[in-house]
C-alpha positions in Angstrom: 12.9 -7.0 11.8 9.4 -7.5 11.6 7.2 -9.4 13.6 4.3 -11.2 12.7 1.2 -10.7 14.6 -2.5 -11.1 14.8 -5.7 -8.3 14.1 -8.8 -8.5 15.3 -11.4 -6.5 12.8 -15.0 -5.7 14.8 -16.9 -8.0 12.7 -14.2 -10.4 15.1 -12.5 -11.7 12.4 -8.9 -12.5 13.5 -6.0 -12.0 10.7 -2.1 -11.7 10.3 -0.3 -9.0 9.9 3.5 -7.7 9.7 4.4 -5.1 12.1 7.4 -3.0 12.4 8.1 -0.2 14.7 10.7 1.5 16.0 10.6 2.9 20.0 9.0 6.5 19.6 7.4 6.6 16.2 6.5 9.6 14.2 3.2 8.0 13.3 2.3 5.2 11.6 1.3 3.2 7.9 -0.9 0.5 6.6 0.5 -0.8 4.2 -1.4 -3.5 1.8 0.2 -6.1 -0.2 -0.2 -6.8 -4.5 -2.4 -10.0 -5.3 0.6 -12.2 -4.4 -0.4 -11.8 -0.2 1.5 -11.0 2.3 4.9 -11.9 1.1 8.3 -11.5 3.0 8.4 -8.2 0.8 5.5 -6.6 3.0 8.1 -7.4 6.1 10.5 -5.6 4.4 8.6 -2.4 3.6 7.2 -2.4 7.0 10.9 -2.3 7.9 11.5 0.3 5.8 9.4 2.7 7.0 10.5 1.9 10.8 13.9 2.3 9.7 12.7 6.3 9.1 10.3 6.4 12.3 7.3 5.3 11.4 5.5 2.1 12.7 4.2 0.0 10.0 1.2 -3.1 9.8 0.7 -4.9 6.7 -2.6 -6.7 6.7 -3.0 -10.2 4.7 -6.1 -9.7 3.2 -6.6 -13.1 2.2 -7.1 -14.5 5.6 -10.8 -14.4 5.4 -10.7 -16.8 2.6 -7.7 -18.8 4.5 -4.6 -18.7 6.2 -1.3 -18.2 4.5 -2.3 -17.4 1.2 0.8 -16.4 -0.6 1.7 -16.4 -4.1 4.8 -16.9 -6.2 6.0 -14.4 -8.7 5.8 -16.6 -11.4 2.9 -17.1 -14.4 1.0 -19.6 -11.7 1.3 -17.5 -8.8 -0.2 -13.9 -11.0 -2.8 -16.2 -12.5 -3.6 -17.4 -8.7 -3.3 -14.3 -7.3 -5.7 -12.3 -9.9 -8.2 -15.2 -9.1 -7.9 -15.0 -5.4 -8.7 -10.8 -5.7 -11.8 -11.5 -7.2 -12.6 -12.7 -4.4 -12.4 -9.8 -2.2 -15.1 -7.2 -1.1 -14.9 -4.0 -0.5 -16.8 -4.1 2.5 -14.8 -7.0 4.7 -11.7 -5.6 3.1 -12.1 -2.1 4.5 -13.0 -3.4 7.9 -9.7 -5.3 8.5 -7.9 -2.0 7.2 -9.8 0.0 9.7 -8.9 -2.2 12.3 -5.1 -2.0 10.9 -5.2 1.5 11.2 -7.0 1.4 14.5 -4.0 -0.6 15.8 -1.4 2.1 14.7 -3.3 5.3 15.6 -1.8 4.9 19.6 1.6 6.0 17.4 0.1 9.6 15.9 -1.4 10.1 12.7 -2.1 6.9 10.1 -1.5 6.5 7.0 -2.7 4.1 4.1 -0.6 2.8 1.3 -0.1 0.1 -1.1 0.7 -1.7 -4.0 -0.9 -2.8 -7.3 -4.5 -4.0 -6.0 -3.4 -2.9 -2.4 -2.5 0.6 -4.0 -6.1 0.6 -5.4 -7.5 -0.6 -2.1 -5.3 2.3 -0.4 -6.9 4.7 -2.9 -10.6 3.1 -1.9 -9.7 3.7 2.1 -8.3 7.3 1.5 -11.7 7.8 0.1 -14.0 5.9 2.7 -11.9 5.6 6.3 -10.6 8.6 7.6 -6.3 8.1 7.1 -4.2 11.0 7.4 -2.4 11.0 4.0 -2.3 8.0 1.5 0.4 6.7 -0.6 -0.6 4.9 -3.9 2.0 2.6 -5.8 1.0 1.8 -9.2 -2.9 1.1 -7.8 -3.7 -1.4 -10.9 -7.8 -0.3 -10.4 -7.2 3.4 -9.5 -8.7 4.3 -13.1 -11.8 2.7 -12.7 -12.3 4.2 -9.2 -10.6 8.2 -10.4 -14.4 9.5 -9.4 -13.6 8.9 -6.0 -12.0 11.8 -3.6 -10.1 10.8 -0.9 -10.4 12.9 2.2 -6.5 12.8 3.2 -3.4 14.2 1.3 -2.3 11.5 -1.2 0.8 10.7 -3.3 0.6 8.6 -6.1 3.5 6.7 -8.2 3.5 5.0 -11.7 6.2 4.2 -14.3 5.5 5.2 -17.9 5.6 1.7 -19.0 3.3 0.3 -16.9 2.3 -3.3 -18.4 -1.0 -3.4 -16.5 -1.6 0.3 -16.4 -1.8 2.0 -20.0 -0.6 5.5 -19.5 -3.2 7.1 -21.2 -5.0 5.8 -17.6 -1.9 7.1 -15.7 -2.8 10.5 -16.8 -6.4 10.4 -16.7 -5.7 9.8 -13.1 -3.5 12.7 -12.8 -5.7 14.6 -14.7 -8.6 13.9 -12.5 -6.8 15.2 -9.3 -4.6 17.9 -10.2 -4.9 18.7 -6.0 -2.8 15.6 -5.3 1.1 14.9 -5.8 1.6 12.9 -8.4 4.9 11.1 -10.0 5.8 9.7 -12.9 9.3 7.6 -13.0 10.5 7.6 -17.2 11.1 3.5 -18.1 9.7 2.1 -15.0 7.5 -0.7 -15.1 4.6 -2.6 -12.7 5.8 -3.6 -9.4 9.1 -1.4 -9.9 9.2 -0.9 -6.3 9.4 -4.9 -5.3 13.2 -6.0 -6.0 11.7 -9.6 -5.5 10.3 -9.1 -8.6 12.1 -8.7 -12.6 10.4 -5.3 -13.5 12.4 -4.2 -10.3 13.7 -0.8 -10.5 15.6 0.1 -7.9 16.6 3.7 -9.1 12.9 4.3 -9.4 12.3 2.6 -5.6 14.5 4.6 -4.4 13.4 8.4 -5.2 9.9 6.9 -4.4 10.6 6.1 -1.1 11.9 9.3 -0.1 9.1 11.4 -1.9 6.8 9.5 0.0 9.2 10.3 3.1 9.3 13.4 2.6 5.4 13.5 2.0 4.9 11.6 5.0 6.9 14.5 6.8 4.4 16.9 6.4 2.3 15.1 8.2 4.2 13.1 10.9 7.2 15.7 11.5 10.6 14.9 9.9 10.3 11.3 8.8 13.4 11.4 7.1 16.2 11.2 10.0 
C-alpha cells in the first residue's frame, strides 16, 4: 500500500506525496494528480505501477497554496478544483516535480506521467526537466502547449469522446508529433482511467496501463512481470 510521505523541493518548500515501491525496482514514475489533488486514487496508481516493478511518487501540488487540498468528484469539487489550477505556476510547479523525480532516480531511470492538468504538467516536464520517457493521460492543456518537444520518449492517451478535449485537438496533437506513440481508445471519455470517477472506463484503463507498461519496458527492462 502506499505510504504517505514528505518532499523537500530546493527552493525548501516541504510537500506530500504518495509513494509506492516494491524491493528492487525497475525504475521509477512521477506521477501527478487531475485538479481534484492528491486523492486516494493517486495511492492507488502509485500502487499500480509497484505492483509491475516500478517505484512510484505522486506529488500534491497544491501544497504551496495549503495542506490537504483535495477535491470531490462532484460539480463543487470540478468548479473548486479548475479554480485552485489557476493558481499554479509553471515555475514552483516544476521545481517540486524535479525534486519528485530527484527522489526516485536512486531506483534507475524516471519517468513523468499524469492525468488531466497533471498530464499537461507531465507533457510541460518532458519538455523542460530531463525524465526518461513520459506518459500523458488525456493532458486537458496539451493543445495549447503541442509547440513544445519533449526531450524523452512519450506516450500519450485520449478517448474519442473527450468532454474537455474536442478531438479535432486530439489529432492536432497527434499530428504535431507523429515521432511519439500515440492512442486513441473508441467511446472513452475524460478521466476514463479513474474508476472513482462516472466516465470510468475500465476496458479502456486497462489496455492503457499495459501500453504504458509495455512502453515503460523499453526503458526500465521488462516492467511487465
Amino acid at each position: 500500500m502506499a505510504d504517505r510521505i514528505a518532499l523537500t523541493a530546493r527552493d525548501g518548500h516541504t510537500f506530500e506525496a504518495w509513494r509506492s515501491a516494491p524491493d528492487r525496482p525497475l525504475g521509477g514514475i512521477v506521477v501527478l494528480h487531475a485538479i481534484y489533488g492528491l486523492t486516494s486514487h493517486m495511492a492507488d496508481v502509485c500502487d499500480l505501477y509497484a505492483g509491475a516493478g516500478i517505484a512510484a511518487v505522486a506529488p500534491s501540488l497544491y501544497d504551496r497554496a495549503g495542506r490537504g487540498i483535495v477535491f470531490g468528484y462532484d460539480a463543487a469539487g470540478r468548479a473548486g478544483g479548475m479554480a485552485q489550477r489557476e493558481g499554479l505556476a509553471e515555475t514552483t510547479v516544476l521545481t517540486d516535480v524535479a525534486a519528485a523525480l530527484d527522489s526516485l532516480r536512486p531506483a534507475g531511470p524516471v519517468a513523468v506521467s499524469g492525468f488531466c492538468t497533471g498530464g499537461t504538467w507531465a507533457w510541460i516536464a518532458a519538455a523542460r526537466l530531463a525524465p526518461d520517457a513520459a506518459a500523458i493521460y488525456y493532458g486537458s492543456d496539451v493543445y495549447e502547449h503541442r509547440a513544445l518537444v519533449p526531450s524523452c520518449p512519450a506516450i500519450l492517451h485520449y478517448g474519442d469522446r473527450d468532454a474537455v478535449v474536442p478531438f479535432d485537438e486530439v489529432e492536432a496533437i497527434r499530428d504535431a508529433h507523429p515521432e511519439l506513440e500515440f492512442h486513441v481508445y473508441p467511446g472513452a471519455d475524460h478521466a476514463f482511467f479513474n474508476p472513482e470517477q462516472d466516465s470510468h472506463d475500465a476496458e479502456a484503463a486497462g489496455v492503457a496501463h499495459r501500453r504504458t507498461l509495455a512502453f515503460l519496458g523499453t526503458r526500465f527492462g521488462d516492467a511487465r512481470r
